[in-house]
C-alpha positions in Angstrom: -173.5 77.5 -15.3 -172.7 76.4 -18.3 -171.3 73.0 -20.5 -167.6 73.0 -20.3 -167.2 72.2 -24.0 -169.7 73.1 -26.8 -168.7 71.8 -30.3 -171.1 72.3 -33.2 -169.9 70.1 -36.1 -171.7 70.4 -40.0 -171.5 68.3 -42.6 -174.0 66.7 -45.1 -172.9 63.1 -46.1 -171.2 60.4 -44.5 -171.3 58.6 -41.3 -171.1 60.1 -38.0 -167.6 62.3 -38.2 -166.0 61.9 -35.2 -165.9 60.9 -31.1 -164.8 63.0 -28.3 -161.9 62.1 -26.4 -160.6 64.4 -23.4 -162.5 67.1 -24.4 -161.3 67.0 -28.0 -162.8 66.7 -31.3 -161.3 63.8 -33.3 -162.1 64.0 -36.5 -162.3 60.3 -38.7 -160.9 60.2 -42.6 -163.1 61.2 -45.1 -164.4 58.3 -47.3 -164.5 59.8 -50.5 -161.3 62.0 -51.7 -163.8 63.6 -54.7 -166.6 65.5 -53.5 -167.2 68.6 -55.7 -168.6 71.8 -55.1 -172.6 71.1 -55.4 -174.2 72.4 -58.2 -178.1 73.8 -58.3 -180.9 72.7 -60.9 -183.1 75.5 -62.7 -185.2 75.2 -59.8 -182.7 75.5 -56.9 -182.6 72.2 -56.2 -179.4 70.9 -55.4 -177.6 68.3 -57.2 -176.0 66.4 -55.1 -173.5 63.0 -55.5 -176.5 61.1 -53.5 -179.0 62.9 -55.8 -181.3 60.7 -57.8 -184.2 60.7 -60.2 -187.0 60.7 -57.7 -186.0 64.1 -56.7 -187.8 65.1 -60.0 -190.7 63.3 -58.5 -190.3 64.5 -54.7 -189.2 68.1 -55.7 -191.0 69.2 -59.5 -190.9 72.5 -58.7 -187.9 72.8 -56.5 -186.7 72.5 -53.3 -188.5 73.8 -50.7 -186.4 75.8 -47.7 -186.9 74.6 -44.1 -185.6 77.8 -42.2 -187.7 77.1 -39.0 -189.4 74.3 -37.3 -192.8 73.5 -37.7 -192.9 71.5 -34.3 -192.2 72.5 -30.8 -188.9 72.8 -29.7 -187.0 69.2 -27.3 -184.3 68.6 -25.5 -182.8 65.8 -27.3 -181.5 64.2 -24.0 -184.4 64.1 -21.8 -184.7 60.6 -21.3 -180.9 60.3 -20.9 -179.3 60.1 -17.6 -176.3 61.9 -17.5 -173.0 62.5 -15.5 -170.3 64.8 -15.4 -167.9 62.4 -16.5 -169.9 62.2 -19.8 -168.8 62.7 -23.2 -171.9 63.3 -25.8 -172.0 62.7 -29.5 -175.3 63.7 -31.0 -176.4 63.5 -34.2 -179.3 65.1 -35.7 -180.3 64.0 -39.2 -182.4 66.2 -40.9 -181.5 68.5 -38.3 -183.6 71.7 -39.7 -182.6 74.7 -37.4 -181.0 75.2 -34.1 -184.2 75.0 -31.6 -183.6 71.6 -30.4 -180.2 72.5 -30.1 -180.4 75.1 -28.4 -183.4 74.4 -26.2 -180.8 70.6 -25.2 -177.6 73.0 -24.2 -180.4 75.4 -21.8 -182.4 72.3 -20.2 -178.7 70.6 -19.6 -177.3 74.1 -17.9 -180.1 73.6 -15.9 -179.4 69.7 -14.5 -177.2 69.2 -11.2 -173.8 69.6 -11.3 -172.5 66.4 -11.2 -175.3 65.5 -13.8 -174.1 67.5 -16.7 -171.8 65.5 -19.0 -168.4 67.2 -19.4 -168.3 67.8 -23.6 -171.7 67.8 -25.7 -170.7 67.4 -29.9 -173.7 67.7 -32.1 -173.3 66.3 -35.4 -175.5 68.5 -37.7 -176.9 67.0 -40.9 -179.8 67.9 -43.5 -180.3 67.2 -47.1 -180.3 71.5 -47.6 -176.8 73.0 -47.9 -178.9 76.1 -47.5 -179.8 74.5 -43.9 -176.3 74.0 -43.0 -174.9 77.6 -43.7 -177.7 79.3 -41.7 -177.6 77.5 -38.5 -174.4 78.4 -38.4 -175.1 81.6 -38.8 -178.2 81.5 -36.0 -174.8 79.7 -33.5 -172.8 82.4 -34.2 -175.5 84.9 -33.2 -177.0 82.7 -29.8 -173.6 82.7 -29.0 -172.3 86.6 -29.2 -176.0 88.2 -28.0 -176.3 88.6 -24.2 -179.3 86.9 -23.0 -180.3 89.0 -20.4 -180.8 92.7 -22.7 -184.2 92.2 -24.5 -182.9 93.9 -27.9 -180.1 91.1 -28.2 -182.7 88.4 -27.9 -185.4 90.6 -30.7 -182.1 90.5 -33.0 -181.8 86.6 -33.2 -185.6 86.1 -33.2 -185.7 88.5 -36.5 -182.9 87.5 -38.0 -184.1 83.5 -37.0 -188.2 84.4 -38.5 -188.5 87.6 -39.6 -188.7 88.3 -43.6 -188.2 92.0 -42.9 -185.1 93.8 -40.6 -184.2 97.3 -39.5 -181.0 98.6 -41.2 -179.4 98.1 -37.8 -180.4 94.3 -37.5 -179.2 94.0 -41.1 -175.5 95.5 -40.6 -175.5 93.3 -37.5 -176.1 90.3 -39.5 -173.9 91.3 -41.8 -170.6 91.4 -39.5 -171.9 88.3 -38.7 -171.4 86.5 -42.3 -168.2 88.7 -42.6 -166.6 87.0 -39.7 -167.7 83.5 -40.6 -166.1 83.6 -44.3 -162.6 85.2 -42.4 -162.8 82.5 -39.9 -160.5 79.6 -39.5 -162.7 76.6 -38.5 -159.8 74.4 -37.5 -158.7 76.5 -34.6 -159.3 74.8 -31.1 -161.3 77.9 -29.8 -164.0 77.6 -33.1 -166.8 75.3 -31.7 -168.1 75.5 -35.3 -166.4 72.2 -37.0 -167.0 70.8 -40.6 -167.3 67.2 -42.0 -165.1 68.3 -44.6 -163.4 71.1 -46.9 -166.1 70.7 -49.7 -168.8 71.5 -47.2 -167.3 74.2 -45.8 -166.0 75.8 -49.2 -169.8 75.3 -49.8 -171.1 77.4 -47.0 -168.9 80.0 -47.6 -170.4 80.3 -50.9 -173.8 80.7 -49.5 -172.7 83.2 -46.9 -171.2 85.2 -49.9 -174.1 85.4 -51.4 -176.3 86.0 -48.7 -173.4 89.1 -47.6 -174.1 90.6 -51.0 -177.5 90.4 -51.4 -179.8 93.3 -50.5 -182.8 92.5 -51.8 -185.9 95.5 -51.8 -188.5 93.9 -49.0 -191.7 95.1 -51.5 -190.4 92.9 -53.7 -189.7 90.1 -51.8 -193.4 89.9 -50.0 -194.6 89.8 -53.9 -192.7 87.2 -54.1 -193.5 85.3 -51.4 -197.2 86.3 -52.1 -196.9 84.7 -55.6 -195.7 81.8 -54.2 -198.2 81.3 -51.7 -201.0 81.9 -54.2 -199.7 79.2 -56.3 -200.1 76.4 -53.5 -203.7 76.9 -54.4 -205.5 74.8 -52.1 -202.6 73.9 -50.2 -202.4 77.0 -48.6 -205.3 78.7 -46.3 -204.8 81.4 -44.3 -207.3 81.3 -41.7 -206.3 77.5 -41.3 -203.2 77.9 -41.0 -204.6 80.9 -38.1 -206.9 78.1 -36.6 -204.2 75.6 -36.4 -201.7 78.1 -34.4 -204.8 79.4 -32.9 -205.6 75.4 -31.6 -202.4 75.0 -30.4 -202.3 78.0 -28.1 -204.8 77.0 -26.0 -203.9 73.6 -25.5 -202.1 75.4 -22.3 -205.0 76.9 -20.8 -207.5 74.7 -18.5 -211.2 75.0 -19.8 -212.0 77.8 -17.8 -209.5 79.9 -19.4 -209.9 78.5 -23.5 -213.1 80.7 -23.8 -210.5 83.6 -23.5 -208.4 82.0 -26.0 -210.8 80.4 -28.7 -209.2 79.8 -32.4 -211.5 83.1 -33.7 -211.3 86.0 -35.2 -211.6 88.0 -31.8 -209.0 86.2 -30.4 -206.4 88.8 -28.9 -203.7 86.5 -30.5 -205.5 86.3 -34.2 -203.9 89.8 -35.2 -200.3 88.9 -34.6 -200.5 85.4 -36.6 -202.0 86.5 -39.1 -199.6 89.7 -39.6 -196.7 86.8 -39.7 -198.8 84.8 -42.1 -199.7 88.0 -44.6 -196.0 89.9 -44.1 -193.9 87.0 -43.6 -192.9 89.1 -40.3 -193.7 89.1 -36.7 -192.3 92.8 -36.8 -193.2 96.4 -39.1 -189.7 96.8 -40.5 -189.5 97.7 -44.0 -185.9 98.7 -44.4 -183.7 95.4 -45.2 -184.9 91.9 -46.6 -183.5 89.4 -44.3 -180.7 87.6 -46.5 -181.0 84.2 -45.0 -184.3 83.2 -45.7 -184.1 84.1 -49.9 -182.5 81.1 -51.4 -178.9 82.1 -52.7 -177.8 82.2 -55.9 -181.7 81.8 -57.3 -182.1 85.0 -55.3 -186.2 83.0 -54.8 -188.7 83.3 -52.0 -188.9 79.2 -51.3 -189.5 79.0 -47.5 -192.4 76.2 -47.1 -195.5 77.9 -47.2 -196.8 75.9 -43.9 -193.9 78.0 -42.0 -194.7 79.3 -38.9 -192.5 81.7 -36.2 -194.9 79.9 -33.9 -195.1 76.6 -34.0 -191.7 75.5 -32.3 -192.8 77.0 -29.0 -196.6 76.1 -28.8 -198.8 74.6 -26.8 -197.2 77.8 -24.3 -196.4 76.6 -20.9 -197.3 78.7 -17.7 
């Protein structure tokens, strides 16, 4: 079963956009009639009408991308009762990517009948244009793969984690920008909705660049490499390992945690630590995946305590 209206509904500033009413969208007047195209600092931070002086202090060496979560993954209306004759309007601030959406639209497909509300709006917003533009993308894709053939769902987990694709998984991706900068938003079939024209005219710009940019994937692990390296302290590998490691086996009774102890030998050890040395859950060297360099800096600045992991752990049986 599934929600009988889905809207998805981006923008970055303002106060919440809009209200449902029969199953429509109605969107409320913009409060400011001069917002500009936002402009990027030598350090990819973005320079914003809300920007202000601490940023120098909060982001000196520029802004850090959030492309995945670093905690598990909710359903944003578990404590909410709900009824079919609901209409909801959620909004996320600081939204980061998709998981709580996504993992809020599958626990809701899963309530009663007459307990799921009849249209769910979520009002996406976080301080990283970058943000915006790809959890669009990571919609577009949940909502074209078919969840029951296990090389749809590989596709939006490597396009979602994975530094590295296969040339197939990177034409696929492609298509996917292509059709989002040809796509009329305003169309009543387009669950994808925008605050307003500046935001939008803003991620088309970054899907541009990411649908031009084919980046050698050598060269990008250096990158990210480099970076790492200069976290200095900040950064451990077999901590970060541990922590993951920890996590895991918070789902195992005692009896089974001596299978799963945060070592070395642990059969899990090999496959975090690939993701933390390759940036990668997978082998594929043919295609640097576009949406996790930040655009126009062309600059490996995905937060070096990322991890493919961490939205879905402790694991439940």
């Amino acid at each position: 079963m599934e929600l009988s209206v889905l809207h998805f509904l981006f923008f970055q500033t303002g106060n919440l956009p809009g209200l449902c009413n029969q199953k429509r969208l109605v969107l409320s007047d913009l409060t400011a009639s001069n917002l500009k195209m936002t402009k990027y600092d030598s350090q990819g931070v973005p320079v914003l009408s809300f920007h202000n002086p601490a940023g120098m202090i909060l982001y000196p060496a520029g802004l850090y991308t959030y492309a995945m979560g670093n905690t598990r993954a909710r359903d944003v209306t578990e404590l909410l009762g709900t009824s079919k004759e609901q209409h909801l309007d959620l909004l996320l601030l600081a939204c980061g990517d998709v998981r709580n959406i996504l993992y809020t639209v599958s626990e809701l497909s899963l309530r009663k009948s007459h307990e799921r509300p009849k249209s769910l709006n979520f009002h996406l917003n976080d301080y990283d244009p970058t943000v915006v533009a790809r959890n669009a993308v990571l919609i577009e894709a949940a909502g074209v793969i078919n969840p029951d053939i296990p090389a749809d769902i590989d596709f939006l987990w490597n396009i979602w984690y994975n530094l590295a694709l296969s040339k197939s998984h990177f034409d696929r991706l492609r298509k996917i920008l292509s059709e989002l900068l040809e796509r009329d938003f305003d169309t009543r079939a387009s669950i994808l909705k925008f605050r307003n024209s500046a935001t939008l005219r803003e991620c088309r710009d970054i899907w541009k660049d990411w649908l031009d940019l084919d980046l050698e994937v050598n060269s990008v692990r250096e990158d990210r490499n480099r970076f790492l390296k200069e976290k200095g302290q900040k950064f451990s590998l077999d901590r970060q390992c541990f922590c993951v490691l920890t996590q895991l086996i918070m789902a195992f009774n005692d009896d089974e945690k001596s299978l799963f102890s945060p070592t070395a030998e642990n059969p899990f050890h090999l496959e975090i630590k690939h993701w933390f040395c390759e940036g990668s859950t997978n082998d594929e060297t043919e295609k640097t995946n576009p949406t996790l360099i930040r655009p126009f800096i062309h600059k490996w600045k995905l937060h070096y305590n990322s991890c493919a992991f961490e939205s879905y752990l402790p694991f439940e049986r």
